[in-house]
C-alpha positions in Angstrom: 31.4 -12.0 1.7 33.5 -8.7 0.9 31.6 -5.8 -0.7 33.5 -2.7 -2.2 32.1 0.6 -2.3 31.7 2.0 -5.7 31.6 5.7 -5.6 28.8 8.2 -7.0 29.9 11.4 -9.1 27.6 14.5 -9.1 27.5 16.6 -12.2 26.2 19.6 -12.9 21.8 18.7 -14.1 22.0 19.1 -17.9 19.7 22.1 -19.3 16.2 20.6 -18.0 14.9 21.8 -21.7 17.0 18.9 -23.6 16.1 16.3 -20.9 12.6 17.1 -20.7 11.8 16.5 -24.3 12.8 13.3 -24.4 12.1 11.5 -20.9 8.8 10.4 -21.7 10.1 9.0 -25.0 12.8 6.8 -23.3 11.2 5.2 -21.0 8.6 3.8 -23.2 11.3 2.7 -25.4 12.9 1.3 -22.8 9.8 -0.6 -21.4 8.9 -1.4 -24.8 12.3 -3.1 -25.4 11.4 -5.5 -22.3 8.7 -6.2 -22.6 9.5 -7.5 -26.8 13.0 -9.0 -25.2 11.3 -10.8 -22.2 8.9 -12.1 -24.7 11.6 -14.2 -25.9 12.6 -15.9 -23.0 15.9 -13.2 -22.8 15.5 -11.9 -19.4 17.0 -11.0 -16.3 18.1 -8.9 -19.8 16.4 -6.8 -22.3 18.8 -5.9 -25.7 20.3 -2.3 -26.4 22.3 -1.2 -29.1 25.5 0.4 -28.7 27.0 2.8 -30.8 29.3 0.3 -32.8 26.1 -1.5 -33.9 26.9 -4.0 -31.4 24.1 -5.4 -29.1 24.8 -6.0 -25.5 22.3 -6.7 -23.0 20.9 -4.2 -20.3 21.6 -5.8 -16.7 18.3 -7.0 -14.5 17.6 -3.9 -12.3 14.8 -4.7 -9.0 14.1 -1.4 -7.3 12.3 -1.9 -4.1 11.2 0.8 -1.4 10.8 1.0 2.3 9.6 3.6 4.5 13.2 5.1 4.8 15.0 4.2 1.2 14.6 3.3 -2.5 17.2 0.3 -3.1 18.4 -0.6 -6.5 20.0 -4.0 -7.7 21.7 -4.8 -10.7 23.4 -7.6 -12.0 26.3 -7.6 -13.6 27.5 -11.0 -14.1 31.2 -11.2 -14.4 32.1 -7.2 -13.6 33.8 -5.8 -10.8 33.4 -2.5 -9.5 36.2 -1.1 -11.1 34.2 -2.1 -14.8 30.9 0.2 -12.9 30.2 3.8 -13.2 27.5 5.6 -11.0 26.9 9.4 -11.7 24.0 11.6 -10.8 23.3 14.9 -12.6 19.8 16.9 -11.0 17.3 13.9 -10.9 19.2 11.1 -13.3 20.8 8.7 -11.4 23.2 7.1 -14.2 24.6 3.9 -14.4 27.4 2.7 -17.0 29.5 -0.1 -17.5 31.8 -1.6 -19.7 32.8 -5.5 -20.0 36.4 -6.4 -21.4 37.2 -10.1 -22.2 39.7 -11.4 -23.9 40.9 -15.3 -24.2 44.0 -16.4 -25.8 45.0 -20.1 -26.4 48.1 -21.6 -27.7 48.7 -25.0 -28.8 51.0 -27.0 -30.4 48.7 -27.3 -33.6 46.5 -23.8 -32.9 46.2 -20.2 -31.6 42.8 -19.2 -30.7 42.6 -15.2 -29.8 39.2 -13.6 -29.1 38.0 -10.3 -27.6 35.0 -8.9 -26.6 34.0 -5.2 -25.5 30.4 -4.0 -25.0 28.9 -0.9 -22.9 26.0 -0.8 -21.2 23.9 2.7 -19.6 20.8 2.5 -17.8 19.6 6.1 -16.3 17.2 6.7 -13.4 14.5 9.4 -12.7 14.9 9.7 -9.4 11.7 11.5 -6.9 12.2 14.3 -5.1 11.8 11.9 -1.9 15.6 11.0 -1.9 18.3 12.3 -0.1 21.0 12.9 -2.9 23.4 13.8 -0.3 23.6 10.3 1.2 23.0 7.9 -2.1 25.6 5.2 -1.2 26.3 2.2 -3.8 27.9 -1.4 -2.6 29.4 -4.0 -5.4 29.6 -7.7 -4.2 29.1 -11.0 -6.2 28.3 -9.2 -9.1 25.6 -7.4 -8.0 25.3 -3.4 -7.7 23.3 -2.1 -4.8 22.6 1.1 -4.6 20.7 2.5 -1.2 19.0 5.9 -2.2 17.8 7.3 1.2 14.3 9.0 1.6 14.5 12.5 3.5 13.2 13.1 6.8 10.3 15.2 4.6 9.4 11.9 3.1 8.2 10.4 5.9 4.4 8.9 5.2 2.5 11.2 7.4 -1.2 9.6 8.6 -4.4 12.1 8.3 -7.2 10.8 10.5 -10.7 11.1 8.8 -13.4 11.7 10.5 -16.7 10.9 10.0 -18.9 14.1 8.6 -22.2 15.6 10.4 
């Protein structure tokens, strides 16, 4: 099974004034958005609308932790990692993609010609746990994984109670 890396860009964190208005609102739209598409039978995807008015679905993320790293999957059925886009600006891990198809058929009696384009963007709040310095993403059978290590900091630490008197 080959993988490809997919590489991460770092911006410059947006004015924390404009972001911080609105984070609260999007991911209760986003939640409410899955919970309304999973209600009718639509998942791994929930529905978004693009700026054309078009609706494309958002891929299936699973995030899952361990004691040393967050991992994120997504699937993106039929992309490669050239069609991905993974950016992180401050906390927001970003990820965007865009699917091209296109299908031509000629026959003797008929010409069939259809294309399809659709964008998706899903953005993550990271905690203040990972290493930004060593976020590494993999693409392989259409599937994103993205490995967001925990700092040495973030290490569970155990505090012995003790029994009082």
């Amino acid at each position: 099974m080959a993988t490809t890396q997919v590489p991460v860009k770092q911006t410059a964190a947006a004015p924390a004034a404009s972001l911080d208005f609105w984070r609260p609102f999007r991911s209760e739209i986003e939640r409410m958005f899955d919970r309304f598409a999973n209600g009718f039978g639509l998942a791994p995807f929930s529905s978004g609308r693009l700026d054309s008015g078009f609706v494309l679905p958002f891929p299936a993320v699973d995030i899952t932790e361990t004691e040393t790293a967050f991992t994120l999957s997504a699937e993106l059925p039929g992309m490669t990692e050239k069609d991905v886009e993974l950016s992180l600006s401050g906390d927001t891990l970003v990820v965007r993609g865009e699917k091209r198809q296109e299908r031509e058929e000629k026959e003797q009696n008929y010409y069939v010609s259809e294309r399809s384009y659709g964008e998706f963007q899903r953005s993550f709040l990271l905690p203040e746990s990972v290493d930004r310095e060593k976020i590494a993403a993999e693409f392989a059978n259409g599937v994103l994984r993205v490995t967001l290590p925990k700092t040495e900091q973030a290490s569970p630490k155990k505090i012995e109670v003790k029994a009082a008197g």
